[in-house]
N, C-alpha and C positions, 0 to 999 in steps of 0.2 A: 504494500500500500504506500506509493509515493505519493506524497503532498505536495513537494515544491519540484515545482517546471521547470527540467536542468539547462530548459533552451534558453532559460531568461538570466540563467547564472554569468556568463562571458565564460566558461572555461576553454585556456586553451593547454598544448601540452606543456608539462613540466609544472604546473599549475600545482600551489600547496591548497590544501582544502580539510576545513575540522568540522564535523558535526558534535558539538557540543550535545550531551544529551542523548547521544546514538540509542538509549534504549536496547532492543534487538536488533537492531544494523542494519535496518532498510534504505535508508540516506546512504548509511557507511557503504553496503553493496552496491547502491545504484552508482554513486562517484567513483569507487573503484573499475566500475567498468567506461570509466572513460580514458580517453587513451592515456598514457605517459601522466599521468597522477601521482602526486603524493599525498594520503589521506588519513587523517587521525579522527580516530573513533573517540569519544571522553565523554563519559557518566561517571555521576554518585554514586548507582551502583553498579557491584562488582559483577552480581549476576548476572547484569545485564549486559557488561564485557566481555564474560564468557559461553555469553549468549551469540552474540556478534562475532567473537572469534572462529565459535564452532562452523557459524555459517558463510562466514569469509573463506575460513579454509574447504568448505564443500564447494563455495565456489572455483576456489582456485583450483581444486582436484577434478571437476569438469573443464576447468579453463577457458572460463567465464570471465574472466577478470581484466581489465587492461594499463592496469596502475603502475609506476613504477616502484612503490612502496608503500603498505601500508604497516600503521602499529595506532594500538590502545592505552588509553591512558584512564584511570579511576581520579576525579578531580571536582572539586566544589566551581561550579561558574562565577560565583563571585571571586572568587580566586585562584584564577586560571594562571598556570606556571610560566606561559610563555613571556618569550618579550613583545613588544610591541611591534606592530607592523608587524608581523611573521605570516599569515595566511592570504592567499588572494580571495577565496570565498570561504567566507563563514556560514555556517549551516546551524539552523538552529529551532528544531520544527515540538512546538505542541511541550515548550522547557519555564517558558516564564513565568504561568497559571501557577505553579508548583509553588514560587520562589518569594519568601515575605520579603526580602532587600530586591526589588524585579531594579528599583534603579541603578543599583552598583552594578547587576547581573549586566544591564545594558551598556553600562561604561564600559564593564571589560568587555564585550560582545567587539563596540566601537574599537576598541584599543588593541584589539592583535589583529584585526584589517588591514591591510596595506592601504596606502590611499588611492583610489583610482579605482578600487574595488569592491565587491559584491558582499552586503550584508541580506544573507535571507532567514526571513523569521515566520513564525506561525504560531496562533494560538487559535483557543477557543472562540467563535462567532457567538456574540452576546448572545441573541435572541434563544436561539437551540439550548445553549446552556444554560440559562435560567430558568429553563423549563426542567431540563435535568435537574438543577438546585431545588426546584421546587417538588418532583416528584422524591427525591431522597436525600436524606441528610447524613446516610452513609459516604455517597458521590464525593461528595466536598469535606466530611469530618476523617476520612482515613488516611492513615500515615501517608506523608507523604502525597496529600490530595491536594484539589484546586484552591487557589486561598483569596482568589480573584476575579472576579469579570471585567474584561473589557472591552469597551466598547471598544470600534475602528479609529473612529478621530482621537482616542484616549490614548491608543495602542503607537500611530501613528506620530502623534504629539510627540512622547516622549520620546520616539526615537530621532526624531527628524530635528528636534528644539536641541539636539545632542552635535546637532554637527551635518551627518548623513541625509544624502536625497534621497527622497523618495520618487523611486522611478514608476511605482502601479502595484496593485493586486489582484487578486482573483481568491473565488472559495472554490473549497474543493470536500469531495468525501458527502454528497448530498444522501446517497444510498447507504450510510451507516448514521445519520441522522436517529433513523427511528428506531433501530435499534439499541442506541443509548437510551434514547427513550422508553421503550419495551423495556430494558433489563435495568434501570432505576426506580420504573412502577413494582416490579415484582422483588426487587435487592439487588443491587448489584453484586452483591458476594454471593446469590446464589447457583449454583451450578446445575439443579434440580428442573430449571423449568423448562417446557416441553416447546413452550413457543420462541425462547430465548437460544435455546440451541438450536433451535429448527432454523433463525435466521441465521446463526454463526456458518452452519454450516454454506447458507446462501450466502454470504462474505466469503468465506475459504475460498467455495467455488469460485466466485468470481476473481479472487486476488491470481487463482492460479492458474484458471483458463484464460481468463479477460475475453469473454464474450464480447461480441459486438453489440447486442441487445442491452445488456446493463450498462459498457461501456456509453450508450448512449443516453440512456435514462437519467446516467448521474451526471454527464457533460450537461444536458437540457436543465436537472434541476437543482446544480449547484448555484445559480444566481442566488436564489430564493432558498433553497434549501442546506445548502452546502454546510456541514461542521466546522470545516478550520477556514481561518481569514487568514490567506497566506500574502504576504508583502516582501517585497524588493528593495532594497538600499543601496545606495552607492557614496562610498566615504568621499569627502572632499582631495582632490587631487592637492 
C-alpha cells in the first residue's frame, strides 16, 4: 500500500533517501526499487525494523531491488542522528499523528533535507478521522496512538511557515476508508469479527493483485473519500 506518488518525488540516480517511520517497509521497498538509490529505513520500533528487513531481503532474493544500498536504523524523529542537509528526499508517510513534540519532529524533518529538495509527508484527513475518534476511544487512547487531528491548512501551515514550499497534494487510500471505520465500531483490537476480516481480506487482495476495478474505484473516490492527505515540499535552494 503506497501513499506517496514516487513521480512527484524528483529522484534521480545516486539519490540518498530516508523514510522516517518505515513501519513495515512499504516506502522503504518501493524506493529501493529505484535505480542507483541509497535508502535508510528508521523507526521507534525495532519490530518494525525487522519487519522491513525481513522483506527487503525477500526482495533482494527475487531481485526486485535496484538501490545501491540500503540499511536500518531504530531512532526517535525528534532526534534524528544525522547531520544536516544529508538526504535528497525525505519520506515520511502516516508519523506525525503519533508525535506530542509534531513541531521539533518537523524541524528535524526540514533539517536533514538538502536544499533544492523533496520533503514528502502524510497524515491522517481530518474528516475520516474524526469519525474514527468518535466511533472509538481505543483508536486514539492506545500506546502509541493518534494524539492529533489535522486539518490540511493546519498541517500545511506549519510546515511551509518553516521554511519549505509547498509544491500540491492529493488523498489517497479512499477504499480503506471504511474499513477503519467498520473495525473502530466493533474495536479495533478485535480480531473476532466476521465482517472486519471479511474486508481485510478484500484489502490483501487488492494490495496484491491491484485489480483494475478497485484500482479504479479508489482513484474516483479518493477526492472525497480518501484516508491520508499526502503533501509535497521543497526546501528553499
Amino acid at each position: 500500500m503506497i501513499t506517496m506518488d514516487f513521480k512527484r518525488l524528483g529522484l534521480r540516480a545516486g539519490d540518498r533517501v530516508l523514510d522516517i517511520g518505515c513501519g513495515e517497509g512499504r516506502h522503504m521497498v518501493r524506493a529501493c526499487q529505484e535505480k542507483d538509490t541509497i535508502c535508510t529505513g528508521a523507526d521507534f520500533g525495532f519490530d518494525n525494523l525487522e519487519f522491513t528487513r525481513n522483506k527487503l531481503r525477500f526482495h533482494e532474493a527475487i531481485d526486485d531491488l535496484s538501490c545501491r544500498d540500503w540499511n536500518l536504523s531504530c531512532m526517535d524523529i525528534t532526534a534524528m542522528p544525522f547531520d544536516s542537509e544529508s538526504f535528497d528526499v525525505v519520506l515520511c508517510s502516516e508519523v506525525l499523528e503519533h508525535i506530542p513534540e509534531d513541531e521539533t519532529a518537523i524541524d528535524e524533518l526540514i533539517r536533514i533535507v538538502k536544499p533544492g529538495r523533496t520533503l514528502a509527508v502524510s497524515v491522517p484527513r481530518a474528516w475520516p478521522e474524526r469519525i474514527c475518534w468518535k466511533l472509538s476511544d481505543e483508536y486514539f487512547n492506545a500506546n502509541m496512538g493518534h494524539v492529533r487531528i489535522y486539518s490540511q491548512k493546519e498541517i500545511i501551515d506549519k510546515i511551509q511557515s518553516r521554511g519549505p514550499k509547498f509544491l500540491g497534494s492529493h488523498f489517497a487510500h479512499s477504499i480503506h476508508t471504511p474499513y477503519w471505520w467498520l473495525k473502530c465500531l466493533v474495536g479495533p483490537n478485535r480480531t473476532d469479527s466476521p465482517a472486519v476480516n471479511l474486508y481485510h481480506t478484500l484489502l490483501v487482495w487488492d494490495l496484491m493483485e491491484q485489480p483494475k476495478i478497485t484500482r479504479l474505484i479508489d482513484r474516483m473516490l479518493n477526492p472525497v473519500l480518501g484516508k491520508s492527505l499526502v503533501m509535497y515540499f521543497k526546501k528553499p535552494a
